[in-house]
C-alpha positions as CSV (number, residue, x, y, z in Angstrom):
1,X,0.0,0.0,0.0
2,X,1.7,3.3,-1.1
3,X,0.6,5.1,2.1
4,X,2.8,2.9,3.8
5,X,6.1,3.7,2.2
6,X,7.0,6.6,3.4
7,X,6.7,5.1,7.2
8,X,8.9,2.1,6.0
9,X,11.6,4.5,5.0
10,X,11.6,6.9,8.1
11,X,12.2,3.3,9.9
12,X,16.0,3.0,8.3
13,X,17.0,6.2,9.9
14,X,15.4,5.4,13.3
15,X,16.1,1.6,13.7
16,X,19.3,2.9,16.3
17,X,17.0,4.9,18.3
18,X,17.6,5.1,21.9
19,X,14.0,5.7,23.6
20,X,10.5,7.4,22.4
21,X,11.7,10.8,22.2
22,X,15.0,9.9,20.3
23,X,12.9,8.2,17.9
24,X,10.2,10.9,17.4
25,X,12.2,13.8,17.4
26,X,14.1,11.7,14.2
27,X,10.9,10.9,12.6
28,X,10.2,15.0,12.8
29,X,13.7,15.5,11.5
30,X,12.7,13.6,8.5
31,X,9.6,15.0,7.6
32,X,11.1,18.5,7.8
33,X,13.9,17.2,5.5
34,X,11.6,15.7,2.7
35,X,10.1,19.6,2.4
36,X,13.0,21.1,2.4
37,X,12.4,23.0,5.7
38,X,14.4,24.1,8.7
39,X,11.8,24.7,11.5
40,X,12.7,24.2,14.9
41,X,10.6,22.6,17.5
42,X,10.2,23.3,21.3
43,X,9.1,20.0,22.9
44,X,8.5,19.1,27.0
45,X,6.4,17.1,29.7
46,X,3.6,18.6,31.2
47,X,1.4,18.1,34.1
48,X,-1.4,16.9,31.4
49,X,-3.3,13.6,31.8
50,X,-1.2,10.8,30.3
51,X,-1.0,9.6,26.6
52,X,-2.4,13.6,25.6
53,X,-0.4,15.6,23.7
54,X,-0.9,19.4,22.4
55,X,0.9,20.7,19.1
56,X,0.9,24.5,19.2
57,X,2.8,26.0,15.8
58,X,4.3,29.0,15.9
59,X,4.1,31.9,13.2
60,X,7.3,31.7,11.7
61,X,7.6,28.3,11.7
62,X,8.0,25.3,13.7
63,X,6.0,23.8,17.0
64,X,6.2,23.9,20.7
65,X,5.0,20.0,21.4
66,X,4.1,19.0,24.8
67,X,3.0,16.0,25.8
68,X,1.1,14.6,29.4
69,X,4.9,12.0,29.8
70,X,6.9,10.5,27.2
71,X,4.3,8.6,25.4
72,X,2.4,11.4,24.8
73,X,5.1,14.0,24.1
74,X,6.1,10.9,21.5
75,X,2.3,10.8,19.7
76,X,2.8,14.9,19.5
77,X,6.0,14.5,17.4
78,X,4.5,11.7,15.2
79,X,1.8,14.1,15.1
80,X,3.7,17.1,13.7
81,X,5.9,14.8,11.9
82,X,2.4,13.4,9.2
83,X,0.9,17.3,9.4
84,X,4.1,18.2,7.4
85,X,4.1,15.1,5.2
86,X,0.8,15.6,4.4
87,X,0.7,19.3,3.9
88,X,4.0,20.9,4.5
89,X,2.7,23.2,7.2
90,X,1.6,22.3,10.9
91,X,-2.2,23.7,12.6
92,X,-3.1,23.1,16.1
93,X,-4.0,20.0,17.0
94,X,-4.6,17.9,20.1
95,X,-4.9,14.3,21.5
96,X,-6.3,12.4,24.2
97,X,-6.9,8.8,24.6
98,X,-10.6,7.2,24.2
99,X,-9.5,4.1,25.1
100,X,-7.0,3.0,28.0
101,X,-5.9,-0.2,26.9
102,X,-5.0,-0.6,23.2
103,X,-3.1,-3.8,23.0
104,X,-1.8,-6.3,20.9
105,X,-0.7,-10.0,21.6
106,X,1.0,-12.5,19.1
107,X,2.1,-15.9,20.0
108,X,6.5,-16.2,20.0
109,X,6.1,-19.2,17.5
110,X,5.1,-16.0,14.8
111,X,8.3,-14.6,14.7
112,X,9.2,-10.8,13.5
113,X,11.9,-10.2,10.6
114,X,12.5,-6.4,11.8
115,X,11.2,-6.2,15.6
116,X,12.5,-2.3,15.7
117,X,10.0,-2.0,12.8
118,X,7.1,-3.8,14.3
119,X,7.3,-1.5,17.6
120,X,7.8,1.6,15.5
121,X,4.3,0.5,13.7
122,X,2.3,0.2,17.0
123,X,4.0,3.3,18.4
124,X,2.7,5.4,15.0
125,X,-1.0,3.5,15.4
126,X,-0.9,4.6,19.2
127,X,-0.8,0.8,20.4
128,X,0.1,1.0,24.4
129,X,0.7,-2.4,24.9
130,X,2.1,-5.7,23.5
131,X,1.8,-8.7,24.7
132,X,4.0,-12.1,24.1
133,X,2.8,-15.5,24.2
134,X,5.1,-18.4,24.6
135,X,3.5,-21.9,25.1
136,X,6.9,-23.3,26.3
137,X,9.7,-21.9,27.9
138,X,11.9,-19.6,25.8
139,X,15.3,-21.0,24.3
140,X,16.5,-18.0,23.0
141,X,16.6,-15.4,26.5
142,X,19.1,-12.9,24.6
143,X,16.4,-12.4,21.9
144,X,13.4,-12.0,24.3
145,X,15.6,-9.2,26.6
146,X,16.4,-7.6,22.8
147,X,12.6,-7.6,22.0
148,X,11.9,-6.4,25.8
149,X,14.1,-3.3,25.1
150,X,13.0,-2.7,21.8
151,X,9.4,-2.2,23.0
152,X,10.5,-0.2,26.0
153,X,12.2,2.7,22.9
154,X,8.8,2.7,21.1
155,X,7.0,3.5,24.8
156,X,4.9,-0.4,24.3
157,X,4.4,-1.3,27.9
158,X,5.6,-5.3,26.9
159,X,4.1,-8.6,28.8
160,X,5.4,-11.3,28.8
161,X,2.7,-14.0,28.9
162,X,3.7,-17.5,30.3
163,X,1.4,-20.4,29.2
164,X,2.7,-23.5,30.9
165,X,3.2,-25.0,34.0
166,X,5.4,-22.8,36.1
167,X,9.0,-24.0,36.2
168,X,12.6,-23.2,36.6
169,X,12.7,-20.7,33.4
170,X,11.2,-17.6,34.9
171,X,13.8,-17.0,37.1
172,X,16.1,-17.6,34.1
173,X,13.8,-15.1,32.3
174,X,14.4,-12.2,34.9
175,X,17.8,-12.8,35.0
176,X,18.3,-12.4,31.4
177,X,15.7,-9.4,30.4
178,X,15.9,-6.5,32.8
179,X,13.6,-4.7,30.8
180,X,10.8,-7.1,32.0
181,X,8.2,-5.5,34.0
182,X,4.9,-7.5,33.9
183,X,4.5,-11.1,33.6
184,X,1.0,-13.1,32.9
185,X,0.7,-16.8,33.4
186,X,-1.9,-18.9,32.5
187,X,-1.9,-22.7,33.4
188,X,-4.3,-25.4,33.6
189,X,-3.6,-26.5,37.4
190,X,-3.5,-24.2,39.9
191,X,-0.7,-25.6,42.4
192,X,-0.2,-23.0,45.0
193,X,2.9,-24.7,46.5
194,X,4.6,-24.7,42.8
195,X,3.4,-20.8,42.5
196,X,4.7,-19.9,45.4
197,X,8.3,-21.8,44.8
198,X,8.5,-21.0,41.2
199,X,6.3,-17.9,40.4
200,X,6.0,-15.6,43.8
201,X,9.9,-16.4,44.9
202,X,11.2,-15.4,42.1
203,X,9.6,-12.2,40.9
204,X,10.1,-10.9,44.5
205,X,13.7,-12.1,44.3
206,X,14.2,-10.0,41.5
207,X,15.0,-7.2,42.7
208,X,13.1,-4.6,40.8
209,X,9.6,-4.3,41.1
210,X,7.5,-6.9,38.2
211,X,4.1,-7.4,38.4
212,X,1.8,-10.1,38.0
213,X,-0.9,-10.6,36.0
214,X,-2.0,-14.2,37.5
215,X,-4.8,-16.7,37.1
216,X,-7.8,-15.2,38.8
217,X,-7.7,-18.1,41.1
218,X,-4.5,-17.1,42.8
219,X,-4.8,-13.2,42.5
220,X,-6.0,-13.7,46.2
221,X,-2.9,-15.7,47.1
222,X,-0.4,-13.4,45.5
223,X,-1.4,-10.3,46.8
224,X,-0.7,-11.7,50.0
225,X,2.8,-12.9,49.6
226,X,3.3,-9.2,48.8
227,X,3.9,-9.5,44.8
228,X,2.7,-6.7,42.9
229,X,-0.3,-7.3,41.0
230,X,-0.4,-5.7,37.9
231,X,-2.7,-2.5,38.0
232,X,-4.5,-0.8,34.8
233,X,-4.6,3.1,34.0
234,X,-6.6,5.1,36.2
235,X,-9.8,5.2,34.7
236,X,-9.7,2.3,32.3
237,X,-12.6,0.8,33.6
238,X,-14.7,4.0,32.2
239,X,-12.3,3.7,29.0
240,X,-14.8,4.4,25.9
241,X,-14.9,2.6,23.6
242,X,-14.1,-0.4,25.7
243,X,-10.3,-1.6,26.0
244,X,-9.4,-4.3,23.9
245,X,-6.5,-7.0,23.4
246,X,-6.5,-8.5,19.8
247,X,-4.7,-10.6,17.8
248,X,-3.6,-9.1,14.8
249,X,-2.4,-10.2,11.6
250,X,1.2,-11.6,11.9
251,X,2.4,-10.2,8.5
252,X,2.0,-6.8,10.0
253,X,3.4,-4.9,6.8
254,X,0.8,-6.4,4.6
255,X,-2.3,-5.6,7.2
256,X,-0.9,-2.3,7.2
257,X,-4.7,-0.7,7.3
258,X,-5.7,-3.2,9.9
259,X,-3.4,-2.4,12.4
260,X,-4.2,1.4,11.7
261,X,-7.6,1.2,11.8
262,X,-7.7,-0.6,15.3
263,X,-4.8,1.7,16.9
264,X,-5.6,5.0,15.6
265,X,-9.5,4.7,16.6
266,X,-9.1,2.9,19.8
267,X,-7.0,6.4,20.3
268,X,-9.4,9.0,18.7
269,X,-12.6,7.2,17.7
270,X,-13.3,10.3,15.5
271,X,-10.3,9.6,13.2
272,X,-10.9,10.2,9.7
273,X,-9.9,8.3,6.6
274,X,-6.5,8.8,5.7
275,X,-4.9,6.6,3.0
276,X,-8.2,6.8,0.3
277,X,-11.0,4.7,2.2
278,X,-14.2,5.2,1.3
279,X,-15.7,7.4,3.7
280,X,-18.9,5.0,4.3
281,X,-16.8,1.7,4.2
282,X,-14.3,3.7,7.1
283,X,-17.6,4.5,9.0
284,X,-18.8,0.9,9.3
285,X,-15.1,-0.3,9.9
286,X,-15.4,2.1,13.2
287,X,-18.4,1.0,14.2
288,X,-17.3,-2.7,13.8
289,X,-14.5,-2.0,15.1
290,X,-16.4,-0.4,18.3
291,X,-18.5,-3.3,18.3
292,X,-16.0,-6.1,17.9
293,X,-14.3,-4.2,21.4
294,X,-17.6,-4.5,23.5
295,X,-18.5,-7.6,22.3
296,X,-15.0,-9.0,23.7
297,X,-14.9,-6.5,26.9
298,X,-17.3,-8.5,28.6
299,X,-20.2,-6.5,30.8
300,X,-19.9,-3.3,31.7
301,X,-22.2,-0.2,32.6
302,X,-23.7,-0.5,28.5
303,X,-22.9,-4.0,28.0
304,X,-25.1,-6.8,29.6
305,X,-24.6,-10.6,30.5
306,X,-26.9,-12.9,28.5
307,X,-28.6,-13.8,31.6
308,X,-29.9,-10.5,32.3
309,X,-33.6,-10.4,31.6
310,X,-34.7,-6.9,33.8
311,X,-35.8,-3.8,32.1
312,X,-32.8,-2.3,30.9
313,X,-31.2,-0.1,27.9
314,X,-28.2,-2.2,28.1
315,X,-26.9,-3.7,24.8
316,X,-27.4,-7.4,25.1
317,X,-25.0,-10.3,23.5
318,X,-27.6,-10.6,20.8
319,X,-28.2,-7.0,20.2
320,X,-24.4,-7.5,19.1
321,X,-24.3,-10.3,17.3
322,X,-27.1,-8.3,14.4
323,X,-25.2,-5.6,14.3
324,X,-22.0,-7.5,13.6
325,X,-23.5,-9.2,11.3
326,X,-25.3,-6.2,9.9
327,X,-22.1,-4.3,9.5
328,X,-20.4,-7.4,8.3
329,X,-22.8,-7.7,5.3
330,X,-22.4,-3.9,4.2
331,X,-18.6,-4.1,4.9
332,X,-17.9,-7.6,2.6
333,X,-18.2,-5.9,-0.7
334,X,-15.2,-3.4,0.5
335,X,-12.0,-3.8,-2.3
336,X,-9.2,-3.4,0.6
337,X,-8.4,-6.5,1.9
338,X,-8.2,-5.5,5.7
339,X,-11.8,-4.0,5.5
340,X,-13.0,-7.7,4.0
341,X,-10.6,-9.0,7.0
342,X,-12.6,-6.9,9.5
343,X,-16.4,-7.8,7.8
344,X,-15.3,-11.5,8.1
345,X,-14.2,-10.7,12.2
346,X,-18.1,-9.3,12.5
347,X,-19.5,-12.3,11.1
348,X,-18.1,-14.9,13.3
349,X,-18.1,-13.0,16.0
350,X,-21.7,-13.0,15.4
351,X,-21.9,-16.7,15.0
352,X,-19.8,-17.1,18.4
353,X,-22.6,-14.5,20.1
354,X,-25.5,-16.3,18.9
355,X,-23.9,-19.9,19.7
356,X,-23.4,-19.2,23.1
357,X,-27.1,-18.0,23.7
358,X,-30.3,-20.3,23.8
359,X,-31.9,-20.9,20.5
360,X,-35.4,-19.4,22.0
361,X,-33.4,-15.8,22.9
362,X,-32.0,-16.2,19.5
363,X,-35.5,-16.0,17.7
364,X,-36.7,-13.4,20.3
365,X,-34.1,-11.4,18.7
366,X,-35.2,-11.1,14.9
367,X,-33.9,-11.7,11.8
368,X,-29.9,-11.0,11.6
369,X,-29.4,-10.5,7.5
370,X,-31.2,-7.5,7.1
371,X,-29.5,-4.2,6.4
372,X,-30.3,-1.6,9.0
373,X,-32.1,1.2,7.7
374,X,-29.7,4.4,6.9
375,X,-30.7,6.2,9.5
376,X,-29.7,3.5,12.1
377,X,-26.9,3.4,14.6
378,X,-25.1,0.3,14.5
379,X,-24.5,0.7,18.4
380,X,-28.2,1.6,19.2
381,X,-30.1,-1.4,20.9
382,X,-32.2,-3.2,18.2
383,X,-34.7,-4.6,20.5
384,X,-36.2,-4.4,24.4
385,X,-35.4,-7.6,26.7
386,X,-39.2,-7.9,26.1
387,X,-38.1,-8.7,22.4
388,X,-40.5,-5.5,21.6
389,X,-38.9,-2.9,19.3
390,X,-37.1,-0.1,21.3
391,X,-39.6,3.5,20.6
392,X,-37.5,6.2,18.7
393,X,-35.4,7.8,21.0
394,X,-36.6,11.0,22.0
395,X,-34.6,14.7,22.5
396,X,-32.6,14.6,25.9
397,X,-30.9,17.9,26.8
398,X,-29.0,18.3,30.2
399,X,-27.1,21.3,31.5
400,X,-23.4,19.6,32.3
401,X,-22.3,20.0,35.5
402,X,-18.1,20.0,35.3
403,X,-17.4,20.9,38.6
404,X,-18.5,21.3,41.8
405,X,-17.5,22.4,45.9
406,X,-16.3,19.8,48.3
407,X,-18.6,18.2,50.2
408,X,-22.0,19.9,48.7
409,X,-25.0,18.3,47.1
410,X,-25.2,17.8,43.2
411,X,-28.5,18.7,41.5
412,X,-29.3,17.3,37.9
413,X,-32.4,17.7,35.6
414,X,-33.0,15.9,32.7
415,X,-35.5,17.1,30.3
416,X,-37.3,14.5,27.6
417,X,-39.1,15.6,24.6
418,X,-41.0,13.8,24.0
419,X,-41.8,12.1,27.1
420,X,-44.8,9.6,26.3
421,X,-42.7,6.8,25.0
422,X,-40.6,7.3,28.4
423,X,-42.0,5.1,31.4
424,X,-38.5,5.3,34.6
425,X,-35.2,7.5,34.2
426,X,-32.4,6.1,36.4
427,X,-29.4,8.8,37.5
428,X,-25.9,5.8,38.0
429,X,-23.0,8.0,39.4
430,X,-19.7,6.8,41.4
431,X,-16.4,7.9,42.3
432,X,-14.2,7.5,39.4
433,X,-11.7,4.5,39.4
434,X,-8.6,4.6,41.0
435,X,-5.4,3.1,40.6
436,X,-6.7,0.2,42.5
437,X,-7.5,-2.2,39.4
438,X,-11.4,-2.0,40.1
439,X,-14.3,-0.5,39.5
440,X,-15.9,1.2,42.3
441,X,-19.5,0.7,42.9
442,X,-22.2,2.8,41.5
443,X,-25.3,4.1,42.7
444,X,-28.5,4.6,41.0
445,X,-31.3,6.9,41.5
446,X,-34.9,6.0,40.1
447,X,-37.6,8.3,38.7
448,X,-40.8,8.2,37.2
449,X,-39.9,9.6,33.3
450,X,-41.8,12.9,33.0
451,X,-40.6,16.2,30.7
452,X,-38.2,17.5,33.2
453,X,-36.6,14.9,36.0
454,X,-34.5,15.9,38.5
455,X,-31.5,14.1,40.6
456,X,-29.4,15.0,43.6
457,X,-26.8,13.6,44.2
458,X,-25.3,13.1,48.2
459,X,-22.2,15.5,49.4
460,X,-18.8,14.0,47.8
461,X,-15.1,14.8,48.1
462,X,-13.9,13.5,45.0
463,X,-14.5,13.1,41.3
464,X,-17.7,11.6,40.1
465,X,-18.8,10.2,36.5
466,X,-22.6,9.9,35.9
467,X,-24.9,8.9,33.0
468,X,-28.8,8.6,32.4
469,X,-30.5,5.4,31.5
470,X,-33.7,6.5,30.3
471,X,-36.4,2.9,30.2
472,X,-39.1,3.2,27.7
473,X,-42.3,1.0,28.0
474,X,-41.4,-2.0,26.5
475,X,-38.4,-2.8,29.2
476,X,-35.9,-1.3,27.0
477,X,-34.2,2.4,26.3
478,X,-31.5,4.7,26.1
479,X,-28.7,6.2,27.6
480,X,-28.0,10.0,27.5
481,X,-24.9,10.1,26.6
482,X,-25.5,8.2,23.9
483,X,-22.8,5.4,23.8
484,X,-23.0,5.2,19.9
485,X,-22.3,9.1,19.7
486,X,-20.3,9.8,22.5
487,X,-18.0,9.2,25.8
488,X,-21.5,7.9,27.5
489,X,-20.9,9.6,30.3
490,X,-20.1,12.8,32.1
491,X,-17.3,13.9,34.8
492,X,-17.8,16.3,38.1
493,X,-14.6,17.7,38.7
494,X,-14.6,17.7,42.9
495,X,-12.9,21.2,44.0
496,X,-10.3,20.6,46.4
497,X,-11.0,21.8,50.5
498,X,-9.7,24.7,51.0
């Protein structure tokens, strides 16, 4: 793909580089140089939120590029460095991450030619994380510590996953790679005794800190023989769209479009096209791309379990499994490759979904094949857990509340235009998630629907996220935010005491 070839060629100068920055600040360099121009560039950490960056030009020429820490600073710079590429000049521009967790795992028997290359790819399709499956102990422990490094100078937090009994090796492993910082094992048994000789001993004889990422069965056990469990983002739990892990395409030069489409809008879902896709073929590859991520996310606040029959405007496993398949049908037709790659991922999928679900849910659910009508969302739920149609979703407007005092009570009003099809209107609200690793609980509020509800919400002392779930009369409904539109939900930024 000719798009591609001018990222393959900035990777010759760069396959020495020494960290993020070193490596961004080169790819800048080069784009500068292939115009002909000489502009400077100001670049520094800043107190932002992780993974955000801000490019702010100046008039004569050149960029002051900040970023929230390195990996951020390091998405500016790639930033600047495709503006002047693409246009040979530099506007403002900034970026935040939707999504926490935007990770990649590939088994070690599909080997890399160029891993320098491979990292450089996920750094430039803002890919956070990488994770490395071996099945047997590794042989070759100077490789794996060079592949360890090599992730750490693209800033890819690397995993090294461990999918066999536990044995002498990973003491071996830690050794050999001190660029190892997480390690996830999966097994069959569940021996305590041979965890604790050959898993817990040795990562808290290592002396640097690794954490685990263990068998939900012993998470319990290892937290108390003080190993360090390993801990996602703060926030990640509210991530939108959902976090996701796949396994992409080993021939990652050829899938080019693949990799970008699943990187670039887990980072910014309102990405547009960029190397000549059809604009309505890119839309549905977002959405399926959206959907493929909750579909593997498990439940969440907007994702329900198959078992759950009570009224609610969550999406369920089947509401999925038709839109997968509708997208996949309008998607299959698509000439790039990766796009027919991403319609066939939607169908099965779809066929997982529905084969995991009775067969008398399945019919509740409707027909599958048909194409939605243009003015559907793909994300919007198709039916009620009744199996009734869902009513058209009315007009919700809410005044935002961003911030509020310490300690002081929270007032919220909803209003619904119409309001007939409307029957309940539940306020959910908790304390964001911390560093922790879980969620923290949520409360709900519940209303009669009418034209103007309103909330209050108890005294709190630190940052809250809320959300509407509006029920209509047929035991399904919406949410305001609207998931399929936007971050479906809203943050109260808690003052601090003074």
């Amino acid at each position: 793909m000719r798009w591609w070839t001018n990222f393959a060629a900035c990777a010759v100068a760069c396959t020495a580089c020494a960290g993020p920055i070193d490596f961004a600040v080169a790819d800048y360099n080069a784009a500068l140089a292939s115009r002909n121009l000489k502009w400077k560039v100001k670049y520094d950490v800043t107190l932002d939120p992780p993974e955000t960056y801000r490019v702010e030009p100046y008039a004569y020429g050149g960029a002051h590029i900040s970023g929230g820490d390195l990996r951020g600073l390091m998405y500016g710079l790639l930033d600047a460095a495709d503006q002047i590429r693409s246009t040979g000049r530099l506007k403002p521009s900034r970026g935040a991450p939707a999504t926490a967790i935007r990770a990649i795992r590939r088994f070690a028997r599909d080997d890399v030619a160029d891993w320098h290359l491979y990292f450089e790819t996920l750094s430039r399709d803002r890919f956070n994380r990488f994770t490395l499956i071996f099945t047997d102990p590794p042989a070759d422990l100077d490789r794996l510590r060079a592949i360890s490094q090599t992730a750490a100078d693209y800033a890819v937090d690397f995993t090294l996953a461990l999918w066999y009994e536990p044995d002498q090796s990973l003491e071996k492993i830690l050794a050999a790679c001190p660029m190892i910082r997480t390690i996830e094992i999966r097994t069959a048994s569940h021996d305590l005794e041979r965890y604790r000789t050959l898993v817990f001993k040795p990562l808290l004889d290592a002396g640097r800190r690794i954490a685990l990422d263990p068998d939900p069965e012993l998470a319990g056990a290892a937290q108390q023989e003080g190993v360090a469990l390993r801990t996602d983002p703060p926030f990640a739990f509210e991530s939108w769209p959902p976090n996701f892990e796949i396994e992409a395409p080993a021939d990652f030069e050829t899938h080019a479009e693949f990799y970008w489409l699943w990187g670039r809008l887990g980072y910014d879902p309102k990405s547009k096209p960029a190397h000549g896709e059809n604009a309505d073929e890119f839309r549905i590859a977002s959405q399926i791309i959206a959907l493929l991520a909750m579909a593997k996310g498990g439940p969440n606040d907007w994702v329900a379990t198959a078992p759950e029959t009570a009224a609610s405007a969550k999406r369920r496993p089947l509401d999925l499994a038709d839109s997968l398949a509708m997208a996949a049908a309008q998607l299959e037709p698509a000439a790039l490759p990766d796009l027919q790659l991403l319609a066939m991922l939607a169908r099965d999928e779809a066929t997982k979904i529905r084969a995991a679900n009775p067969a008398g849910e399945i019919a509740k659910a409707g027909p599958a094949s048909a194409a939605p009508p243009a003015t559907a969302g793909l994300l919007d739920p198709a039916v009620s857990a009744s199996g009734l149609p869902v009513s058209l979703r009315p007009q919700f407007t809410h005044s935002i509340v961003h911030t509020s005092p310490p300690d002081r009570p929270i007032d919220l009003t909803l209003q619904i235009a119409p309001a007939k099809d409307a029957s309940v209107v539940r306020l959910h609200y908790r304390t964001l998630n911390s560093s922790a690793g879980n969620s923290a609980p949520t409360s709900v509020i519940e209303k009669p629907a009418a034209a103007s509800v309103a909330f209050t919400i108890p005294s709190a002392s630190s940052d809250l996220l809320y959300y509407f779930e509006i029920l209509d009369r047929s035991g399904g409904g919406w949410f305001e935010p609207d998931p399929a539109a936007a971050t479906p939900f809203h943050v109260i930024h808690i003052q601090p005491k003074q």
